[in-house]
C-alpha positions as CSV (number, residue, x, y, z in Angstrom):
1,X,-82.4,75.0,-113.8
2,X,-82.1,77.3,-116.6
3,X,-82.3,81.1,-115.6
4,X,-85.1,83.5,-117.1
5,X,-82.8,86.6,-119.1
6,X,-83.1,89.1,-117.6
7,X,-84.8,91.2,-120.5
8,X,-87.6,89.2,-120.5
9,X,-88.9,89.9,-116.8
10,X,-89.8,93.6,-117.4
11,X,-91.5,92.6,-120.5
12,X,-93.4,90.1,-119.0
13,X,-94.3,92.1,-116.5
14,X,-95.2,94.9,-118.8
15,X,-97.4,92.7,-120.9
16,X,-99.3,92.0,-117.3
17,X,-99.6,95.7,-116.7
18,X,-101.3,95.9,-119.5
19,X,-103.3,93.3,-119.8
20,X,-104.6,94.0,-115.9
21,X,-105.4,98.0,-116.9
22,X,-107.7,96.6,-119.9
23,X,-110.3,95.4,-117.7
24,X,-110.5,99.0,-115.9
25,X,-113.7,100.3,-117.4
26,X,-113.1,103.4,-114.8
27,X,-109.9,104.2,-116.4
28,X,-111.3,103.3,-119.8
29,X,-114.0,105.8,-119.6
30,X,-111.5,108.4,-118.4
31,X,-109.2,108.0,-120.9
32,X,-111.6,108.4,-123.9
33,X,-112.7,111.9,-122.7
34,X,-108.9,113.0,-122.8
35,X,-108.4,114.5,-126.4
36,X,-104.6,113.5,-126.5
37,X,-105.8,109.9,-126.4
38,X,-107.8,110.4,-129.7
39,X,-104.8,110.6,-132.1
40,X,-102.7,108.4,-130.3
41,X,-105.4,105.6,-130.6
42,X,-106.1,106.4,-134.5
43,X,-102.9,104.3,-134.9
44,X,-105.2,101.4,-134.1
45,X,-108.7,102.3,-134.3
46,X,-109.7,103.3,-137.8
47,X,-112.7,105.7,-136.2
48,X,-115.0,106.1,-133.8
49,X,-118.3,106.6,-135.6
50,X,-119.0,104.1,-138.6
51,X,-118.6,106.9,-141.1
52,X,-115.1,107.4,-140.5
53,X,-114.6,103.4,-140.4
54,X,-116.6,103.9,-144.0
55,X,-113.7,105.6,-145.1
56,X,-111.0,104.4,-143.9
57,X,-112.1,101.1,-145.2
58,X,-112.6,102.4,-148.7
59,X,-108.7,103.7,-148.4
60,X,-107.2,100.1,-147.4
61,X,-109.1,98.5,-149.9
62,X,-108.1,100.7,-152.4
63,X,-104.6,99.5,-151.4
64,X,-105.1,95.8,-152.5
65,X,-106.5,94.5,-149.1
66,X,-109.4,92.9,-147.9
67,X,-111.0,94.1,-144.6
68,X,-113.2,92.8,-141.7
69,X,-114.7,95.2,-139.4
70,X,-115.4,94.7,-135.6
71,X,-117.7,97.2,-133.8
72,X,-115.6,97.9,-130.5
73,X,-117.1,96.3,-127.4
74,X,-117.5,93.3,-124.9
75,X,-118.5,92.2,-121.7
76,X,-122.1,94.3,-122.2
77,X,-124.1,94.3,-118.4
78,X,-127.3,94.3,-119.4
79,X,-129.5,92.7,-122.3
80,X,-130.4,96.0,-124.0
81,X,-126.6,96.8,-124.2
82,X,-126.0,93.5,-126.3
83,X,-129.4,94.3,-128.3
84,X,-127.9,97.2,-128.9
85,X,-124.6,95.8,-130.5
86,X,-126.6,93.4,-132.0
87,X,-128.1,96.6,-134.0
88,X,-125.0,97.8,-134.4
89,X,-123.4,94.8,-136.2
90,X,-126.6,94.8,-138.5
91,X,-126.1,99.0,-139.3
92,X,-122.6,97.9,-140.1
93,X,-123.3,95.3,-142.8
94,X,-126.0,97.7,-144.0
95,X,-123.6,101.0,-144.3
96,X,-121.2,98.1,-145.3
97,X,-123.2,97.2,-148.3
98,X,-124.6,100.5,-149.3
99,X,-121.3,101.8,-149.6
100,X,-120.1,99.1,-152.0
101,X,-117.3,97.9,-149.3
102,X,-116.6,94.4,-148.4
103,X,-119.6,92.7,-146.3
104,X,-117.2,90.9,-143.5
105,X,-117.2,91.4,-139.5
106,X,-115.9,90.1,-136.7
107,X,-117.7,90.0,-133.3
108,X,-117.7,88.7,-129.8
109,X,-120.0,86.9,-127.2
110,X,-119.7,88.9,-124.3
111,X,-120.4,92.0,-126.4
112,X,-123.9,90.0,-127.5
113,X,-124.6,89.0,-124.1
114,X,-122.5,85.8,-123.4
115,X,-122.2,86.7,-119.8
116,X,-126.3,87.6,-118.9
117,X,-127.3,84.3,-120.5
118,X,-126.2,82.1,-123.4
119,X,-129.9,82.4,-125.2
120,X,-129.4,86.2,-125.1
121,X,-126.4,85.6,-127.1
122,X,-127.6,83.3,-129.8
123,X,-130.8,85.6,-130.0
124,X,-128.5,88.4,-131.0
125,X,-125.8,86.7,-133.0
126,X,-128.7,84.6,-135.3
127,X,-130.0,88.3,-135.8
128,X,-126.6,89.3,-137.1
129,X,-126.4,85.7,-139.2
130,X,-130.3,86.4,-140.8
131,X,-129.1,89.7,-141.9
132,X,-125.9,88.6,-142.8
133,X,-127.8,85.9,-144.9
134,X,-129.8,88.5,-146.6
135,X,-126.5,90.5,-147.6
136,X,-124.1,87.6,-148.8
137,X,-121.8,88.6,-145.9
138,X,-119.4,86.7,-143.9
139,X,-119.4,86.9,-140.0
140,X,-116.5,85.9,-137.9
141,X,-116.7,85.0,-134.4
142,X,-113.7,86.0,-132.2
143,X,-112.5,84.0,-129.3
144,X,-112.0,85.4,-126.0
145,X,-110.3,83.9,-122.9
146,X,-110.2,80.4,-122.2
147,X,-113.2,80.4,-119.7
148,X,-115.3,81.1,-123.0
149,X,-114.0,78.8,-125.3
150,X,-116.1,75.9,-124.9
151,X,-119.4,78.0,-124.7
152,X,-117.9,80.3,-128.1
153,X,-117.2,76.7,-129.7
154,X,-120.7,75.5,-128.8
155,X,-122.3,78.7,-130.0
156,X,-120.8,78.5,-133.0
157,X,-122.2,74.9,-133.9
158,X,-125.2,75.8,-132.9
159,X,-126.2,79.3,-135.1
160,X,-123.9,78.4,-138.3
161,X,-127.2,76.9,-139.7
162,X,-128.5,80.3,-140.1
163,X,-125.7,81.2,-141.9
164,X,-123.4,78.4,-143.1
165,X,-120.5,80.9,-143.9
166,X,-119.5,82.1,-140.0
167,X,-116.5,81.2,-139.1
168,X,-114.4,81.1,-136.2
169,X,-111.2,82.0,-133.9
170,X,-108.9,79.3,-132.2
171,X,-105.8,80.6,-130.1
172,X,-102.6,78.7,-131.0
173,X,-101.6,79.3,-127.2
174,X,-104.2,77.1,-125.9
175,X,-103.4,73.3,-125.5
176,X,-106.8,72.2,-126.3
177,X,-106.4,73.7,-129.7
178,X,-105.1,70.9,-132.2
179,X,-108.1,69.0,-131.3
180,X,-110.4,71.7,-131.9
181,X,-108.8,72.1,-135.1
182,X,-109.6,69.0,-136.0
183,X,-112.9,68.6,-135.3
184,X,-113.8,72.2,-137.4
185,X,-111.8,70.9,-140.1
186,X,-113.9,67.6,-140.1
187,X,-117.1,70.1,-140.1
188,X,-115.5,72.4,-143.0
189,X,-115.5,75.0,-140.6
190,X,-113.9,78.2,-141.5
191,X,-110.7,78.8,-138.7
192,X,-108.8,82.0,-137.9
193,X,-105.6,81.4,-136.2
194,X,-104.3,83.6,-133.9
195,X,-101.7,83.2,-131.2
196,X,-103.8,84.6,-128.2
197,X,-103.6,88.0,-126.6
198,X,-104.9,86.7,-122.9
199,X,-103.0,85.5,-119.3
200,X,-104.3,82.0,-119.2
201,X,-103.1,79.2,-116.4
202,X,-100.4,77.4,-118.1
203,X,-102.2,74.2,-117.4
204,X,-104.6,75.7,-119.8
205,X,-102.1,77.3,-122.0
206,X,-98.0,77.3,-123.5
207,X,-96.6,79.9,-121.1
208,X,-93.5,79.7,-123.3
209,X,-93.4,81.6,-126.3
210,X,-91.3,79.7,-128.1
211,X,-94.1,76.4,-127.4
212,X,-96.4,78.9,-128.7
213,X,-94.5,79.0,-131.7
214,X,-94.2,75.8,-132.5
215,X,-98.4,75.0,-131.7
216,X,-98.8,77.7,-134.2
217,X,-96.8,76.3,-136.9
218,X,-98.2,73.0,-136.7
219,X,-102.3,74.4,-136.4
220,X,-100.8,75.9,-139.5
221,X,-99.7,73.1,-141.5
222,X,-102.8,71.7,-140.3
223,X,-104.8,74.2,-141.5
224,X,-103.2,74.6,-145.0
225,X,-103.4,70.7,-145.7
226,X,-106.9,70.1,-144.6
227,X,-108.7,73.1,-144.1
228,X,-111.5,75.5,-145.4
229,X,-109.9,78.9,-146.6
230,X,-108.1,79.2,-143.4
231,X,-107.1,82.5,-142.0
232,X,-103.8,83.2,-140.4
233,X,-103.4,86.1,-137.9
234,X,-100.0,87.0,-137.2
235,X,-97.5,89.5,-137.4
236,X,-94.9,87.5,-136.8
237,X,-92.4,87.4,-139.9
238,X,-91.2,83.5,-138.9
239,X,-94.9,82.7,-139.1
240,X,-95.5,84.0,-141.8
241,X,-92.7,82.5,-143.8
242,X,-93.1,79.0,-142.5
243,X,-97.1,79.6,-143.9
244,X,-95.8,80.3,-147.4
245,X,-92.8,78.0,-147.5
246,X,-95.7,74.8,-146.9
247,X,-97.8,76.4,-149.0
248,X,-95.6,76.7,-151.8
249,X,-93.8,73.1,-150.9
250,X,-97.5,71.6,-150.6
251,X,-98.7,73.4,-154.0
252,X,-101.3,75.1,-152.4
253,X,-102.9,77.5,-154.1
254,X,-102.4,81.3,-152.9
255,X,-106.7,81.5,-153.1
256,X,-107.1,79.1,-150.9
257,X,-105.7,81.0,-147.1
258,X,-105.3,84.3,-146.6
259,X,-103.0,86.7,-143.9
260,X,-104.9,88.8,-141.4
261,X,-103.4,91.7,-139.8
262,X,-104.4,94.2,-137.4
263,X,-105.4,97.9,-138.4
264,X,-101.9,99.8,-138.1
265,X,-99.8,96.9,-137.2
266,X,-96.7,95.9,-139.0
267,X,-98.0,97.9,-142.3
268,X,-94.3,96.6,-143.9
269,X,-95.8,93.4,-143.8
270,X,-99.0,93.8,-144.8
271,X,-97.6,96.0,-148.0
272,X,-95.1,93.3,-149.0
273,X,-97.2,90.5,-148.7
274,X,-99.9,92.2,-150.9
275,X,-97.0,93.0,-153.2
276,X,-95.8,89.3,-153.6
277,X,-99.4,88.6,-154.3
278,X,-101.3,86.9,-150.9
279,X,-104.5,87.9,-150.0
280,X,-104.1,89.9,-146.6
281,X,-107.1,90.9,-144.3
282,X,-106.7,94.1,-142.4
283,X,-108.9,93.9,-138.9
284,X,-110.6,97.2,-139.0
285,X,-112.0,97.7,-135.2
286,X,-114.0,101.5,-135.1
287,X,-116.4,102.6,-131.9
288,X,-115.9,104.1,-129.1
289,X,-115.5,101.3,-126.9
290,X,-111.5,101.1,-127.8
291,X,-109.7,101.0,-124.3
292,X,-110.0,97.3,-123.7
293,X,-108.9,95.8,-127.2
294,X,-106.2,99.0,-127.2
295,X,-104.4,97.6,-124.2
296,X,-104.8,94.1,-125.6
297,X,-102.8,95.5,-128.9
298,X,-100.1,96.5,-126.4
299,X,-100.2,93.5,-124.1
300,X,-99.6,91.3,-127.6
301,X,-95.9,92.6,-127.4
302,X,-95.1,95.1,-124.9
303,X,-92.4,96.6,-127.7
304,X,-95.8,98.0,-129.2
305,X,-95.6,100.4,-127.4
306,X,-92.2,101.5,-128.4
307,X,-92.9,100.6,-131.9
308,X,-96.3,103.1,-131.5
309,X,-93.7,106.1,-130.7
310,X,-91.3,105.5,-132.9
311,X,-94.0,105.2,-136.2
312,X,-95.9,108.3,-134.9
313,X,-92.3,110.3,-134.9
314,X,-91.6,108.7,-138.5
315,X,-94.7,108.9,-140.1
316,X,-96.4,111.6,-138.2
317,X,-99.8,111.2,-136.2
318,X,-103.0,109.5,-137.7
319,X,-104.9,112.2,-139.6
């Protein structure tokens, strides 16, 4: 039986950490009110207030990139918490439109009430979708872990009436996936793929990276061959590369996917894919609810953390 390198075991257990200190709201909460956090966290979170997401918005798509916003928060405890991110979402695509910026957000169940009761949620998120409507915006709903998948999938089906163009998240690490795939494809459903950021049961998920991987490039080629302006969410160069090798070997048209990456993440990337001429997404998360998607951003890949370090001693602190 093939050993485990030995490199890998503190990473892995790293990525734990992390991933176990991002559901401690009591450290959450304590780690907002320490000032040194503030700039450290800029590197991911574009503000807390929605003017400072306003501008910061305005300054990456001046760049050459598109943008969807996502108003930090989940797992709300009480229905006027998610009513309250419900209004939240709708100030967003107001300021969003007033301003003249791009009229795209992402949200997520629990932070609309998923957890209290599934009607509280589909109350909230057909108020985002009416609105949304209204504005000629697109709405994105993210996935969380796998316990909610079914009832995110279901939800999804059930409010994208309100507002045909709401799409979705599926998490290449998942085994179920390729078949959900599928079935969204068959219902021109609008798919972002991501790899997953949570510690599933590997009866439920790949535990191996490298099966991860290969799910991913094959949801891809999936994706690119059959369906509806599909989004890719990576950072991961072999990823990308196998995306625009098919594409190009497919003749697919550039218009017809797009790259998402996350605010402050892998900016080389982002910059040379824009430069070669792909349409890139930048995932602009503001509020003041950041602990719990901050540690996810580190749990992705442990070497985050070192590659935070080293880009605040290169290129200085967030201003």
């Amino acid at each position: 039986m093939p050993s485990t390198p030995t490199r890998e075991i503190p990473e892995h257990a790293l990525r734990s950490l992390l991933l176990a200190l991002s559901h401690q709201r009591a450290l959450g909460r304590a780690a907002i009110r320490v000032p040194l956090t503030r700039p450290i966290v800029g590197r991911f979170v574009a503000g807390q207030t929605l003017a400072e997401a306003l501008d910061a918005l305005e300054l990456i798509a001046g760049a050459g990139f598109r943008t969807t916003v996502d108003v930090l928060g989940e797992s709300v405890a009480s229905e006027a918490a998610a009513a309250a991110a419900a209004s939240r979402y709708v100030e967003t695509l107001e300021a969003l439109a007033g301003r003249g910026v791009e009229r795209n957000v992402s949200l997520k169940l629990t932070q609309m009430g998923l957890d209290i009761g599934r009607d509280v949620a589909r109350a909230n998120v057909a108020r985002i979708l009416r609105r949304a409507e209204e504005l000629d915006a697109f709405v994105r709903i993210d996935m969380e872990d796998h316990t909610k998948t079914d009832a995110t999938l279901g939800l999804w089906r059930e409010v994208r009436p309100i507002h045909p163009e709401t799409g979705v998240v599926i998490q290449a690490a998942l085994r179920r996936s390729e078949a959900d795939v599928d079935a969204i494809n068959a219902e021109r459903g609008r798919v972002r793929l991501c790899k997953g950021a949570y510690n599933e049961p590997a009866t439920i998920a790949y535990p191996d990276k490298a099966d991860v991987d290969r799910a991913y490039a094959r949801l891809t080629e999936t994706l690119l061959l059959r369906g509806d302006r599909p989004a890719f969410a990576t950072h991961d160069p072999a990823m990308v590369n196998h995306a625009v090798v098919f594409a190009r070997e497919h003749r697919i048209d550039r218009d017809r996917f797009e790259f998402q990456m996350l605010y402050g993440v892998r900016r080389d990337l982002q910059d040379m894919l824009v430069r070669a001429g792909y349409r890139v997404r930048v995932y602009v998360p503001y509020g003041t609810e950041w602990y719990p998607y901050y540690m996810r951003r580190l749990a992705e890949r442990p070497a985050n953390v070192l590659f935070m370090v080293r880009a605040m001693v290169r290129e200085g602190l967030p201003r």
